[in-house]
C-alpha positions in Angstrom: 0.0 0.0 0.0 1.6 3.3 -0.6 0.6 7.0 -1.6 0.2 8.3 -5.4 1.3 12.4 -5.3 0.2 14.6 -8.1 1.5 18.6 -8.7 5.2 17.4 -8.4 5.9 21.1 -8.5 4.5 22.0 -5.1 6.3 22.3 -2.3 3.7 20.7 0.2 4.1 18.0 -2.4 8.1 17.9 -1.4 6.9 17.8 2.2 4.4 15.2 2.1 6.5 12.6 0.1 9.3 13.0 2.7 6.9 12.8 5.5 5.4 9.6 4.0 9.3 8.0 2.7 10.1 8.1 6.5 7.8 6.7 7.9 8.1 3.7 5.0 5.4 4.1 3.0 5.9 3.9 -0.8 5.4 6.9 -2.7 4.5 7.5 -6.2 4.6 10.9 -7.6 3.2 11.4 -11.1 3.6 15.2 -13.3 3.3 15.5 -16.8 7.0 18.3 -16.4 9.7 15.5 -15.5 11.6 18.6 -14.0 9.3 19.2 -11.2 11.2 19.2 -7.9 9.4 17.2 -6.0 10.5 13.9 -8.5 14.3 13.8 -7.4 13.0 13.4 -4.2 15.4 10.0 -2.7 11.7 9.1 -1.2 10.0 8.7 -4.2 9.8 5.3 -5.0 8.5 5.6 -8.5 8.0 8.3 -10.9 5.6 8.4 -13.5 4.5 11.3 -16.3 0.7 12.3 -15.9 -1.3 14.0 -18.4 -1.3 17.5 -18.2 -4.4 18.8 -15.9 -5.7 21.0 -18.2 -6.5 18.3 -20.6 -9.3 17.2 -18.2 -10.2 14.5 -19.8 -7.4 12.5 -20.7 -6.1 13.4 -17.2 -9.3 11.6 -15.3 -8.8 8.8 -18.1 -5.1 8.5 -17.1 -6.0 8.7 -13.6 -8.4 6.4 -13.4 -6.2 3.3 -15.2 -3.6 3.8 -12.2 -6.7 3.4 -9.7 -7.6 0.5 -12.1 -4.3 -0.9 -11.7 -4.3 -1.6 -7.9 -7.4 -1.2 -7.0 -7.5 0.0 -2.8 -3.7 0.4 -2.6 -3.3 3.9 -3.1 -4.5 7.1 -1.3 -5.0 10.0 -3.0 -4.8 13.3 -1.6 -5.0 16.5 -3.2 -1.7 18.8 -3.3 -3.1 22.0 -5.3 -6.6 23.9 -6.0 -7.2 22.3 -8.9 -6.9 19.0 -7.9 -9.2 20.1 -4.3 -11.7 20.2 -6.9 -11.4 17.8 -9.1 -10.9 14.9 -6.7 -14.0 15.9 -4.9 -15.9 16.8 -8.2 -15.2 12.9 -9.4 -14.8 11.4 -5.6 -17.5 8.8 -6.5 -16.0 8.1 -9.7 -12.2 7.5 -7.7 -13.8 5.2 -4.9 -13.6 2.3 -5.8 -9.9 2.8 -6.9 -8.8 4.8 -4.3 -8.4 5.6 -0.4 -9.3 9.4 0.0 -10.2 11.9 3.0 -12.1 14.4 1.6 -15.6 16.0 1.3 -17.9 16.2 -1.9 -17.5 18.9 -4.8 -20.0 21.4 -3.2 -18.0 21.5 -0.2 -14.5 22.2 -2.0 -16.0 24.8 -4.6 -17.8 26.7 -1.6 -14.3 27.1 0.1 -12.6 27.9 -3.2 -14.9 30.3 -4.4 -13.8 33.5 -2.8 -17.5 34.8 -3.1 -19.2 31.5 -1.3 -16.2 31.5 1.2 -17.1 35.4 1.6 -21.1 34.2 2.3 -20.0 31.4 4.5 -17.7 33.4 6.7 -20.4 36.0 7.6 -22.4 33.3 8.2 -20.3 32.0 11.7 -19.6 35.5 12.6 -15.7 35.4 10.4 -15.1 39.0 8.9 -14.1 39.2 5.0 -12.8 42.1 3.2 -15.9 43.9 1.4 -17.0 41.8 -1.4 -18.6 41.9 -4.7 -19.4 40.3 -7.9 -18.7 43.0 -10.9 -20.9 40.6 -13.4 -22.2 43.9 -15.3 -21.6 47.8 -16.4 -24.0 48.8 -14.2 -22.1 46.5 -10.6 -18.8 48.4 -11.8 -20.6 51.9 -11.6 -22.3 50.8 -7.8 -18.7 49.4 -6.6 -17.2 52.9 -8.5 -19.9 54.5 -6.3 -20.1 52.7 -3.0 -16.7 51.2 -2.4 -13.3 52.9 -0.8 -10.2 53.2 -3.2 -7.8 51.5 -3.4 -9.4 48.1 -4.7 -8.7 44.5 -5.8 -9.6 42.9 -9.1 -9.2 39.7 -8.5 -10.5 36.2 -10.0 -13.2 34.6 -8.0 -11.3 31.2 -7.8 -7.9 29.7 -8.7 -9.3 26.6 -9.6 -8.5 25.8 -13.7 -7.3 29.5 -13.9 -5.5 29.9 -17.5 -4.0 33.0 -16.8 -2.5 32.6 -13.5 -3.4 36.2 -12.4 -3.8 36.4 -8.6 -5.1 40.2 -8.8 -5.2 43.8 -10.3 -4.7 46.8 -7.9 -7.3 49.8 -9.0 -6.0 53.2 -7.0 -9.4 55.4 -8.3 -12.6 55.3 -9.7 -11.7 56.7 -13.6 -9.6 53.4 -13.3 -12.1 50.8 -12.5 -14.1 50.3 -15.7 -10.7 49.8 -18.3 -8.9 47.6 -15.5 -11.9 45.8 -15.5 -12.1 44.9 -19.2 -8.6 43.9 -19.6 -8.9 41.9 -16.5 -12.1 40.2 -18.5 -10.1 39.8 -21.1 -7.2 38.0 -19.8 -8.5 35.6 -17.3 -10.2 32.4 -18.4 -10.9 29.2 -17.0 -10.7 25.7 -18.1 -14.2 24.2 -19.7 -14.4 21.6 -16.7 -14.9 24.0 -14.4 -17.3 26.8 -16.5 -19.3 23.8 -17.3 -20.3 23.0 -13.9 -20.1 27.0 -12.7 -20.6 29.5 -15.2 -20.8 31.9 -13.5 -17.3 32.1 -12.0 -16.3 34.1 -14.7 -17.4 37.3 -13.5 -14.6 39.3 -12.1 -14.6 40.1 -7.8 -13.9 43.5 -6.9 -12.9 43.4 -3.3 -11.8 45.7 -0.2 -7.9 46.2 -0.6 -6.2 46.7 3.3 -2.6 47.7 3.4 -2.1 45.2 5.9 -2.2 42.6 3.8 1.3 43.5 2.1 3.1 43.4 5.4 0.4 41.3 8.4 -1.1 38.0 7.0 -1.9 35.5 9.9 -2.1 31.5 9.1 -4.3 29.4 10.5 -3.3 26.0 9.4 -4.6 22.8 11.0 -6.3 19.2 10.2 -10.1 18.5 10.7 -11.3 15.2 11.3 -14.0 13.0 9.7 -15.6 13.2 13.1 -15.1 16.9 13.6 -11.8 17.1 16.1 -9.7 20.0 15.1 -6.0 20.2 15.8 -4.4 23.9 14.6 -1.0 26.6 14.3 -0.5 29.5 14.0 2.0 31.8 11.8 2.3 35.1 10.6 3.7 35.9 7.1 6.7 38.5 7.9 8.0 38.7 4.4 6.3 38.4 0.7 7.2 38.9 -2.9 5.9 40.8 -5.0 4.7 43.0 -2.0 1.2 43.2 -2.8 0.3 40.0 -4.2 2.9 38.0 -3.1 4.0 34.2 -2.3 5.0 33.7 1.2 9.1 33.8 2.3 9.3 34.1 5.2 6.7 33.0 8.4 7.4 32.8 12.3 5.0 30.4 14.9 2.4 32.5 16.6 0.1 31.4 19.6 -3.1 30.4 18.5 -6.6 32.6 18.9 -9.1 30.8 21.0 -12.2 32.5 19.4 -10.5 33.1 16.0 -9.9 29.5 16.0 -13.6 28.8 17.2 -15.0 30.7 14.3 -13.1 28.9 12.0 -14.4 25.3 13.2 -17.3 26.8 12.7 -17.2 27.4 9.1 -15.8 24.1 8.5 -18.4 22.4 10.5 -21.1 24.2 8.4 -19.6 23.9 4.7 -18.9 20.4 5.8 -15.2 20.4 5.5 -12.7 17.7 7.0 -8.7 17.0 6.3 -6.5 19.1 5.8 -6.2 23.3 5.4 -4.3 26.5 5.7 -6.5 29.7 6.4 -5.5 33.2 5.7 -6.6 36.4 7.6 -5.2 39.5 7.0 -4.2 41.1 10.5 -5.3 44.8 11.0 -5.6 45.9 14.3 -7.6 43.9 16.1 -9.6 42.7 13.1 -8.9 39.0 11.0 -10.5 39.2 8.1 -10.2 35.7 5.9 -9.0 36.1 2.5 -8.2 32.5 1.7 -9.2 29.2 2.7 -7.1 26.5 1.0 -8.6 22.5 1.3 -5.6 20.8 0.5 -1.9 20.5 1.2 -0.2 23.3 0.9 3.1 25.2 0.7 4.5 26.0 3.9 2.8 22.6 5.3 7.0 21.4 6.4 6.6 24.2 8.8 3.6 22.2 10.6 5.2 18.8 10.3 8.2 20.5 12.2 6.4 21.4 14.8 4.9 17.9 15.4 1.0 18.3 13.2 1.7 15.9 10.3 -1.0 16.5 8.1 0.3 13.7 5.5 0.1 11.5 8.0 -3.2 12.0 9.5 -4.5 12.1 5.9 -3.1 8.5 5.2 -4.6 7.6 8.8 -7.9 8.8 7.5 -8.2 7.7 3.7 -6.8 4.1 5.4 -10.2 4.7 7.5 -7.9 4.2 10.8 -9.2 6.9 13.3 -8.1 5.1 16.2 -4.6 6.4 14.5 -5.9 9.6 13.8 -6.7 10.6 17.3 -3.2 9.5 18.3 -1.8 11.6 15.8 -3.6 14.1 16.8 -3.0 14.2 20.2 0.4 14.3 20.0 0.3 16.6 17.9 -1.8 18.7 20.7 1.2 17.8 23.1 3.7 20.2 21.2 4.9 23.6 22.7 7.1 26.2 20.8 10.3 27.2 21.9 9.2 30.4 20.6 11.6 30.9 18.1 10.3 28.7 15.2 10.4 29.8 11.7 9.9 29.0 8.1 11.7 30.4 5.1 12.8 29.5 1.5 16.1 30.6 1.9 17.3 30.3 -1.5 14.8 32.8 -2.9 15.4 35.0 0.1 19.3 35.0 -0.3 18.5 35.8 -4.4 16.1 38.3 -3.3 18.3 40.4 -1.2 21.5 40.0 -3.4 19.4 41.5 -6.7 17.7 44.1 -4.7 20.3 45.2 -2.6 22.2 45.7 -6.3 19.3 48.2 -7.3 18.4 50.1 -4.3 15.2 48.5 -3.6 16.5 47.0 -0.1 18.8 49.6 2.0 21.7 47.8 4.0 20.2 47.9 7.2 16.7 45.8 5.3 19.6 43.9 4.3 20.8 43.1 7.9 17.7 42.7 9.4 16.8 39.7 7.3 20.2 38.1 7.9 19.7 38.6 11.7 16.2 37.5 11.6 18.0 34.0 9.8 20.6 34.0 12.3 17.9 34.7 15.7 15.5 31.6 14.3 18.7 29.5 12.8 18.0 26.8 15.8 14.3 25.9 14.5 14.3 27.4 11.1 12.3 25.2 8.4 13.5 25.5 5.1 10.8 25.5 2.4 13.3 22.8 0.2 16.1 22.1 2.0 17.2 18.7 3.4 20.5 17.7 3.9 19.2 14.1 3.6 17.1 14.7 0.9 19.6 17.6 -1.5 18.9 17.1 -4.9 14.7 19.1 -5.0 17.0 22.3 -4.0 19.6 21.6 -6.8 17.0 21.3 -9.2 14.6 24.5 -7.3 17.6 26.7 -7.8 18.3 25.7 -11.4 14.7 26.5 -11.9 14.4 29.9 -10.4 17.8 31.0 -12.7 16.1 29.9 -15.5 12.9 31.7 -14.8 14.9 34.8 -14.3 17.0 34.2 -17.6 13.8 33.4 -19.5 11.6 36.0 -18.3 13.9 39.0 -17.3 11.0 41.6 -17.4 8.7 39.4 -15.1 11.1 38.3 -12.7 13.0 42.0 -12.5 8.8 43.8 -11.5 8.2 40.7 -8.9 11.3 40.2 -6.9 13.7 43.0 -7.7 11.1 46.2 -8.0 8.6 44.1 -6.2 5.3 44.9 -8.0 
């Protein structure tokens, strides 16, 4: 029995196939790129090329002959939005086949839809940045009208995105109707999703808060069949591109007993159980939710580190063993912070501060700061790829990042050296 990873390219991925390959249980990861990171993995026993996910189809066809294959001897566990969906979207279809923890498609798409997550939150009392649908001329002039400036144009879901645009800043009103219409323009979606949601298309125009560049708190955590919750906490200290930005850098924070409460809540009314990350931007004394992610995810080494395996308690559950579960999660209960954990992808910071310390962008004492900030949390700092039993996904992460950089100079120069 063993684990079949998909989204090789992922870095919960990387985390989850080391978590599973030490504890002895065979791991096959699958991605139609045979460069992905996560495939020179030493605890990958097997790797195999996939069809891409945006070829639906042959994807589900491909899936389902490995299911076919050995039938009950894999578990399957989504690693990415797309496949949240999917999986749950064809979960009767992948039954018989395979061993999954995960609710049904109505469940997944209502935490994946920023709008339905929006409805849901409000519903248990969670605050959202202001939301709104701009599905017309006339809901761009009432948002124009009603709504503070700045703004965020932003896609309602990730899920079968095309254009892998995460959001357009408008400063003022005369801007709002042209950003809109080019944002029409370039985002799309794949025909599996539009087909079951067509109206997901319609651009969201929501509440932009400065804090979000600077004060994003995680609330990441596992959710059992039978509704026991096990959570941590982290704040996102550093993020490129600023605005819109993947995480760098994150520290451990306590946990906040009715924040936490809340967010039970919403999972015990949308239905949810397994594993998430939850994302609040922190102003004041407010948390508003901007992102509720079903699935493995990045930064998820940082939780195994401090003792909440989420690979783990999702093989416990697909293997429907929830005597094993509850262990697992109560030792993961039993764990105290030190209180100088950290996570960081260190190679991307280092490149970071080298490139913008060489234009300006960073001062010397920005520059010192990070470096101290490495050297405080060196004792329990997580890397994001790093293993010095497991080297080779960092050779091949850093090859990747130079050739992105060499490939797409413009792109890479406005993200991580002018940080736009």
């Amino acid at each position: 029995m063993g684990t079949l990873l998909l989204g090789a390219d992922y870095y919960g991925t990387l985390a989850a196939a080391r978590a599973f390959g030490a504890h002895g249980i065979e791991v096959i990861m699958a991605d139609e790129d045979r460069s992905a990171i996560g495939l020179y993995s030493r605890f990958v026993t097997e790797r195999r090329a996939c069809p891409a996910l945006s070829d639906t189809n042959h994807f589900l066809a491909w899936l389902h002959a490995q299911g076919h294959a050995a039938p009950g001897e894999l578990v399957l566990y989504p690693t990415n939005d797309h496949l949240a969906w999917l999986l749950a979207a064809h979960r009767d279809e992948l039954a018989p086949d395979f061993l999954t923890y995960q609710p049904g498609e109505a469940t997944i798409f209502g935490l994946l839809d920023k709008l339905r997550l929006s409805e849901a939150a409000a519903a248990v009392g969670l605050e959202t940045p202001v939301t709104r649908v701009a599905e017309s001329n006339a809901a761009l002039e009432a948002v124009a009208r009603d709504m503070a400036f700045p703004l965020l144009l932003k896609p309602r879901t990730q899920i079968f995105l095309e254009s892998g645009l995460k959001g357009v800043l408008v400063n003022t009103p005369a801007e709002l109707a042209q950003k809109a219409e080019t944002f029409r323009r370039r985002v799309a979606y794949g025909r599996a999703l539009t087909e079951r949601h067509p109206d997901v298309t319609a651009p969201l125009v929501q509440e932009y808060l400065p804090a979000a560049e600077t004060s994003v708190f995680s609330v990441s955590g596992f959710r059992s069949r039978e509704g026991e919750l096990v959570v941590r906490g982290a704040m996102k200290v550093l993020q490129r591109p600023r605005k819109l930005g993947i995480g760098l850098c994150f520290e451990d924070r306590p946990l906040e007993p009715e924040l936490v409460q809340k967010l039970d809540a919403l999972c015990a009314r949308v239905g949810y159980f397994g594993t998430f990350e939850a994302e609040f931007i922190a102003a004041g004394d407010r948390r508003l939710l901007i992102d509720f992610n079903p699935r493995f995810y990045s930064q998820m080494a940082f939780d195994h580190a401090r003792g909440l395996n989420h690979a783990l308690l999702a093989w416990a559950g697909a293997r429907g063993d929830s005597a094993e579960v509850a262990k697992l999660m109560r030792e993961a209960r039993a764990w105290h912070a030190e209180g100088d954990e950290a996570y960081c992808h260190r190679g991307l910071l280092e490149l970071v501060m080298k490139l913008q310390r060489a234009s300006g962008r960073m001062t010397r004492m920005q520059v010192r700061h990070w470096r101290e900030w490495l050297g405080q949390h060196r004792a329990h700092l997580v890397d994001a790829i790093w293993s010095g039993e497991d080297p080779m996904p960092t050779v091949v992460d850093s090859a990747h990042w130079v050739e992105h950089m060499l490939r797409h100079p413009r792109s890479f120069v406005r993200q991580y050296v002018l940080n736009q």
